[in-house]
C-alpha positions as semicolon CSV with decimal commas, in nm:
position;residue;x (nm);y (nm);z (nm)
1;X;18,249;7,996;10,481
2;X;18,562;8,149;10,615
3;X;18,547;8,374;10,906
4;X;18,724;8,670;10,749
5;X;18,441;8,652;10,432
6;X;18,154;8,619;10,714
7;X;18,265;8,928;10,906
8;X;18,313;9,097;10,552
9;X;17,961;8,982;10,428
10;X;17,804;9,148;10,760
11;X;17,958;9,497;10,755
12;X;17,830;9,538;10,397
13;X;17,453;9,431;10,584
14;X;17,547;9,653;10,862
15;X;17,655;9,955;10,594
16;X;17,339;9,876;10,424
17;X;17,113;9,905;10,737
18;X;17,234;10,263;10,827
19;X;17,216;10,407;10,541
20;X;16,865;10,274;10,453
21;X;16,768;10,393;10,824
22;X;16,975;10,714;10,761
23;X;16,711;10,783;10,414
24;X;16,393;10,715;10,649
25;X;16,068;10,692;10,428
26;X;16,025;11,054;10,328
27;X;15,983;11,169;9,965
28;X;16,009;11,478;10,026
29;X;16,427;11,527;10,060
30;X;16,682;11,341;9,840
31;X;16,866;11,108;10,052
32;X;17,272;11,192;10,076
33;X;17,532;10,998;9,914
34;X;17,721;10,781;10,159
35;X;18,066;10,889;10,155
36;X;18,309;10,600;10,107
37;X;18,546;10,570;10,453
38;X;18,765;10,278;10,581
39;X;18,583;10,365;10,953
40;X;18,459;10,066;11,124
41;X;18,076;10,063;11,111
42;X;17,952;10,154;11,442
43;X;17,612;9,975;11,552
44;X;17,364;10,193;11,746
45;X;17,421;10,101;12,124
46;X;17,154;9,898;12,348
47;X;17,105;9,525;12,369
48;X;17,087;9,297;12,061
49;X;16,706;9,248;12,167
50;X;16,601;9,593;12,272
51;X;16,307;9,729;12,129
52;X;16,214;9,919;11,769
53;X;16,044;10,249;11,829
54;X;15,920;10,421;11,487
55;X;15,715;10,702;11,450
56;X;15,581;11,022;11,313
57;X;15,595;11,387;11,370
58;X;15,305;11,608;11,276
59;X;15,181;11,919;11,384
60;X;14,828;12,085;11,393
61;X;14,759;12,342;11,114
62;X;14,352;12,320;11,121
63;X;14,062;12,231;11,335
64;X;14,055;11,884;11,167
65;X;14,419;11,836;10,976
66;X;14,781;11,795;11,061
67;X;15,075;11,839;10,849
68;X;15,388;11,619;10,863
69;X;15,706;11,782;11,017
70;X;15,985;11,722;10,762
71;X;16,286;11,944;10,870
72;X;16,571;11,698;10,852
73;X;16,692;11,975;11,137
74;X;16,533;11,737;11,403
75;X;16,680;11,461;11,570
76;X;16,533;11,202;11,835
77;X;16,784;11,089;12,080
78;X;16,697;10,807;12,379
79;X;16,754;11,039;12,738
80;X;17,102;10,859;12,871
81;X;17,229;10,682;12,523
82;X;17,349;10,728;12,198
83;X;17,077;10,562;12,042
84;X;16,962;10,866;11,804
85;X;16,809;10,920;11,473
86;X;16,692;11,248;11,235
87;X;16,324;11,298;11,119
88;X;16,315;11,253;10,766
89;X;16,077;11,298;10,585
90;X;15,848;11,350;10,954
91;X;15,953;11,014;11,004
92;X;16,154;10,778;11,330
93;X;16,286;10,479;11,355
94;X;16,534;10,383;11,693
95;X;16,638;10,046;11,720
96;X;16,793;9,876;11,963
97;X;16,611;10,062;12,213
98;X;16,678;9,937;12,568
99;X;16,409;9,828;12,776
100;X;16,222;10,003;13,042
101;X;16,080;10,329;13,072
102;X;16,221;10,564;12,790
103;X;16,233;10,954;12,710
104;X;16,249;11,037;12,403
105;X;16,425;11,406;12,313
106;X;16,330;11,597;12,025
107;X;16,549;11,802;11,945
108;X;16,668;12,092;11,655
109;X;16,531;12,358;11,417
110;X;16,368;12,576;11,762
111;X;16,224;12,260;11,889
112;X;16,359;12,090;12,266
113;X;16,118;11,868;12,410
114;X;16,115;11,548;12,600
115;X;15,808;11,231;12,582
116;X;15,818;10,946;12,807
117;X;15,753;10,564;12,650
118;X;15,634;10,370;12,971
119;X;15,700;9,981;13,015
120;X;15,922;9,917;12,675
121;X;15,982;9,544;12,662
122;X;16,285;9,351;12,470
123;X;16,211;9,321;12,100
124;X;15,881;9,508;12,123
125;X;15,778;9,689;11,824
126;X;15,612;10,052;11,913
127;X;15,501;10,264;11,656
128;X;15,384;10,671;11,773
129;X;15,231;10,913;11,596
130;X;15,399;11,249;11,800
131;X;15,215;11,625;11,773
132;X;15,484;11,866;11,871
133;X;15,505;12,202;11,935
134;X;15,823;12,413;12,012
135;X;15,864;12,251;12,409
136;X;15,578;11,992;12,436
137;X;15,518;11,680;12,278
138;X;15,220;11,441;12,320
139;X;15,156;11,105;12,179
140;X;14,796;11,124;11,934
141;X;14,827;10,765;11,896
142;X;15,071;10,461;11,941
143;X;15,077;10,058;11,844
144;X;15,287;9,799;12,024
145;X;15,324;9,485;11,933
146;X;15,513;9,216;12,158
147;X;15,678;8,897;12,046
148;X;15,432;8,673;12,207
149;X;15,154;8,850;11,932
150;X;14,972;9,026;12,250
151;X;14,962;9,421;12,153
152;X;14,833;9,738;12,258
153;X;14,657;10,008;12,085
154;X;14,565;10,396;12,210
155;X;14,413;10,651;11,970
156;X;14,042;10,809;11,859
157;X;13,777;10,576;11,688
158;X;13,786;10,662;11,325
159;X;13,528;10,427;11,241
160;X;13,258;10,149;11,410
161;X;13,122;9,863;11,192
162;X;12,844;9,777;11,452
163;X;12,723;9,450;11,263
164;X;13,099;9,297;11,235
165;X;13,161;9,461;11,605
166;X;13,497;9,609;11,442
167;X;13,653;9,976;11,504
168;X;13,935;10,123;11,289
169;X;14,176;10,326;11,533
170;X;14,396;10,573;11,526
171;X;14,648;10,752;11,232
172;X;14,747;10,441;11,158
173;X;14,392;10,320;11,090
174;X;14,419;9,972;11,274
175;X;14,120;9,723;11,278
176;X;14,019;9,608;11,622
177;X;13,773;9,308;11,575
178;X;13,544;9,300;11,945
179;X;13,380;9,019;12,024
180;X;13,063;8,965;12,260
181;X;13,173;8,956;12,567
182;X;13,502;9,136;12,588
183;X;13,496;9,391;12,882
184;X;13,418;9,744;12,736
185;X;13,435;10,009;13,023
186;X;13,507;10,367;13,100
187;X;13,751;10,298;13,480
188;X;13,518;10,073;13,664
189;X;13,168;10,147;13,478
190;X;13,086;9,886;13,187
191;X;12,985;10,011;12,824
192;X;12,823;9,872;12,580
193;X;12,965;9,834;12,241
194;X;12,651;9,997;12,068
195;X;12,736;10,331;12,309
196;X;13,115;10,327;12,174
197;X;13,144;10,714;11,944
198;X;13,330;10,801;11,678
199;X;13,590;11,089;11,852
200;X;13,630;10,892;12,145
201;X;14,011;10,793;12,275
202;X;14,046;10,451;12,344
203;X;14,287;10,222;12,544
204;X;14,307;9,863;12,419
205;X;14,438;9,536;12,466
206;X;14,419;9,238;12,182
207;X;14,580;8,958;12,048
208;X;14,694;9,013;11,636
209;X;14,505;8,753;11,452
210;X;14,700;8,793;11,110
211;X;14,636;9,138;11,028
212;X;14,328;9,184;11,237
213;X;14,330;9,265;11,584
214;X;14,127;9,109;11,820
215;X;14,055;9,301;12,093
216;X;14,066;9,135;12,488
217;X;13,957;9,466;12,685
218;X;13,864;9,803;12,533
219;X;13,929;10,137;12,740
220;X;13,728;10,458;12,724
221;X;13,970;10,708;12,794
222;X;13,754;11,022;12,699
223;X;13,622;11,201;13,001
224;X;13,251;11,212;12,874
225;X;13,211;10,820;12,725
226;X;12,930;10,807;12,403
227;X;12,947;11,196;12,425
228;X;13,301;11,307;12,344
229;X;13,229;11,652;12,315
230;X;13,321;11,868;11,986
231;X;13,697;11,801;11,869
232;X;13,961;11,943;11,978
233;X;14,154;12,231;11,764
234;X;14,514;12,389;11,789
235;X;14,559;12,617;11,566
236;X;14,901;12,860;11,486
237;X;14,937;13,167;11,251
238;X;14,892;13,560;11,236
239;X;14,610;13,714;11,371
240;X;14,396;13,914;11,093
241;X;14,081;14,090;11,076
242;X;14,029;14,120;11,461
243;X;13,711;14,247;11,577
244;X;13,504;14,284;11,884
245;X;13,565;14,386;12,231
246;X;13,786;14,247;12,524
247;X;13,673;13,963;12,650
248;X;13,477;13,870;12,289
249;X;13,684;13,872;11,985
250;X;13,694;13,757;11,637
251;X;13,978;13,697;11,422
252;X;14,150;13,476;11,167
253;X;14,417;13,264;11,216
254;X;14,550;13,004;10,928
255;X;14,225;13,048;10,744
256;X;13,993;12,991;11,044
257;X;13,801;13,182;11,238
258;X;13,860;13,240;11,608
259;X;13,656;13,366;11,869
260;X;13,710;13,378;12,280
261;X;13,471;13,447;12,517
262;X;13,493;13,589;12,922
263;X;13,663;13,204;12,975
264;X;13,992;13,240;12,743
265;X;14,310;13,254;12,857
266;X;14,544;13,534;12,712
267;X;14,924;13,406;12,737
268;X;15,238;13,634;12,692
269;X;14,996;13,897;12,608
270;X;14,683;14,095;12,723
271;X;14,335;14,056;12,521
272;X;14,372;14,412;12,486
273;X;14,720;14,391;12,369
274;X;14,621;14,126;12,090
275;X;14,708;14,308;11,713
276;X;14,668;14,202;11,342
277;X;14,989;14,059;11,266
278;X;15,051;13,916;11,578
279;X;15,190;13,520;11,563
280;X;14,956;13,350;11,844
281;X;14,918;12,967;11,912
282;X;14,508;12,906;11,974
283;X;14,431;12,581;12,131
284;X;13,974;12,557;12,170
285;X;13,726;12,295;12,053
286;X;13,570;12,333;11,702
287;X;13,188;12,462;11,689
288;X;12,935;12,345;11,480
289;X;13,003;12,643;11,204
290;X;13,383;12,548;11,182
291;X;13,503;12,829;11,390
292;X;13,680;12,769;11,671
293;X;13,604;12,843;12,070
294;X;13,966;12,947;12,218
295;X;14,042;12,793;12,547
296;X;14,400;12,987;12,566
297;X;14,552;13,246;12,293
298;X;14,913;13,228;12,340
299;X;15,131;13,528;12,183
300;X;15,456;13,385;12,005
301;X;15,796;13,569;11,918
């Protein structure tokens, strides 16, 4: 093939590639029209074999539930490049990430806030499920998956199967096959797999099997292993139908009920300053009735 028709052929791919990665995977804005320009096509910088990162942005709404952030408004830009991308649809995708440790900036539509990728590799694939709020943002769960098949997964046990010695975990609802004998431990103490809990977080290293993973040494991150506690909440909304006394109210707050106790912290605002109408973020565990026990009321603009 001639050279000039090769170098033709692969700015169409190129075109193709950005604009598909420009659309992300969200249904829920039309994609824009490319606008035809006589520009050179400009590849995202890095090296040829840097690393994919995708992911997706969600936010708390309920003691259980999460919603998917969709403002187009929000960008993700690699701290020190140009390699940068918008949320579409509450969707990511970087490529040609370069390797090493990695902060990601989220930027746009009142949000500015930085999370660090440890130990990215060349041509790893990482995929992160983010929960971000205003100046924070912490990773719920992430997959990475090298070249060499070995991979990584961190997240909450959605599910045990103890006769096939399986769990299904994280978002992304990946099964990690266990067999007998693969260390199980919580730092330095063993576990067995029968004391493993739904809830608990979960740190683990396998080997993908076609689309099983088989796991090679299972983490318990959660403080209390085979007793995680009750879930966490985080909750954001106006404040209606308060009740009660300083330190011991009760209120509403996106549908659920709040209460805090002599232990609560009251940010930006006094417990006796707290008022129906008032936007508060509440971050507490969810009790047996579905309320939830605040840890810290926070008072929002």
């Amino acid at each position: 093939m001639p050279k000039k028709f090769m170098w033709f052929s692969t700015m169409i791919l190129v075109a193709l590639a950005l604009s598909a990665d420009a659309c992300g995977k969200s249904d829920s804005k039309s994609p824009v029209a490319a606008t035809p320009s006589t520009a050179p096509v400009t590849l995202p910088p890095g090296p040829a074999n840097g690393a994919t990162i995708s992911g997706t942005v969600v936010a708390s709404v309920a003691t259980s539930s999460v919603r998917t952030m969709a403002a187009t408004a929000l960008t993700v830009t690699v701290l020190g490049t140009s390699v940068t991308a918008t949320v579409n649809g509450g969707t990511f995708t970087l490529q040609s990430v370069p390797p090493g440790d990695v902060t990601l900036v989220f930027s746009g539509g009142g949000v500015n806030a930085q999370l660090v990728i440890t130990g990215v590799t060349a041509q790893e694939q990482i995929r992160i499920t983010v929960n971000l709020h205003g100046t924070t943002a912490d990773v719920d769960d992430d997959e990475r998956e090298k070249p060499d098949n070995s991979a990584e997964i961190e997240g909450k046990i959605v599910m045990i199967n103890a006769t096939a010695r399986t769990l299904v975990v994280g978002s992304h609802n990946k099964t990690v096959s266990v067999p007998s004998g693969t260390p199980i431990h919580h730092g330095g103490t063993a576990i067995v797999f029968s004391a493993l809990v739904v809830g608990e977080r979960v740190h683990i290293k396998a080997t993908m099997s076609g689309t099983t993973f088989v796991a090679t040494d299972v983490e318990v991150q959660t403080g209390n292993p085979g007793n995680p506690g009750p879930p966490a909440a985080e909750l954001r909304g106006n404040v209606s139908g308060l009740t009660g006394t300083c330190p011991t109210l009760t209120f509403t707050v996106a549908s659920t009920t709040v209460k805090t106790n002599a232990s609560t912290k009251f940010s930006d605002a006094a417990c006796g300053a707290l008022a129906n109408g008032n936007h508060v973020s509440v971050e507490g565990s969810k009790q047996a009735d579905g309320s939830v026990l605040a840890t810290e009321v926070e008072k929002e603009d």
